[in-house]
C-alpha positions, 0 to 999 in steps of 0.5 A: 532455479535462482529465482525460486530460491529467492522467492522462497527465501523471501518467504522465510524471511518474512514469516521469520520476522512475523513470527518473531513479531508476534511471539515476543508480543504475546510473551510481553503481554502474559508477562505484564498479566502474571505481574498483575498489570492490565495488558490494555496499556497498548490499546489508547482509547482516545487515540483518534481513528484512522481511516480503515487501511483497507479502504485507503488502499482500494481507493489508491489502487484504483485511481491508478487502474483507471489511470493506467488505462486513461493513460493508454487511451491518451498513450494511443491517441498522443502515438498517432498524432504527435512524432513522440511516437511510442514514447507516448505511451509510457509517458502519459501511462506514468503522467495519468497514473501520478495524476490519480496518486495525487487525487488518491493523496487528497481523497484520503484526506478527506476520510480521515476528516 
C-alpha cells in the first residue's frame, strides 16, 4: 500500500511543477503582449542547434541494450571458464554497457557537428 502512495505522490508532485511551469509562462507571455512587447524575446534565432533530444536518447539507450546483452554473452563465457564464477556477470554486464555509454558520448558529438 506504501508504494502506491509513493507513486502516486510522485505523480502529483511532478504535474505540480509542470503545471506551475507552464502556467506562469503563459502569464509572463501575455503579459509582455498587453505591454506591447513581442513575446519572440524567449526564441534566439542564431542560438546554434542542437541535436534533436529524441535522437540522442535513442542512440544512448541502445548502445546500452546492445551492451547489456554483450555484456551477458561475455558474463556467461567469463562464469564458465574463469573462477570469478557469478561475478562474472554483473561485472562484464556493467563493464560493456559503460563501454557503450562511452561510444554513446563520442557518437553525440559527432551529430552535434
Amino acid at each position: 500500500m506504501e508504494a502506491v502512495l509513493v507513486f502516486i505522490s510522485l505523480f502529483l508532485v511532478i504535474f505540480g511543477i509542470s503545471y506551475l511551469y507552464f502556467s506562469t509562462r503563459h502569464k509572463e507571455r501575455l503579459a509582455l503582449i498587453e505591454k506591447g512587447v513581442d513575446a519572440g524575446i524567449f526564441i534566439s534565432p542564431k542560438a546554434p542547434r542542437a541535436a534533436p533530444v529524441w535522437k540522442i536518447l535513442t542512440l544512448n539507450l541502445a548502445l546500452v541494450m546492445m551492451g547489456v546483452g554483450l555484456g551477458i554473452i561475455i558474463g556467461g563465457f567469463l562464469a564458465e571458464l574463469t573462477v570469478i564464477g557469478d561475478a562474472a556477470y554483473p561485472a562484464s554486464i556493467f563493464m560493456v554497457s559503460g563501454l557503450g555509454l562511452l561510444i554513446g558520448h563520442f557518437q553525440t558529438k559527432k551529430l552535434d557537428n
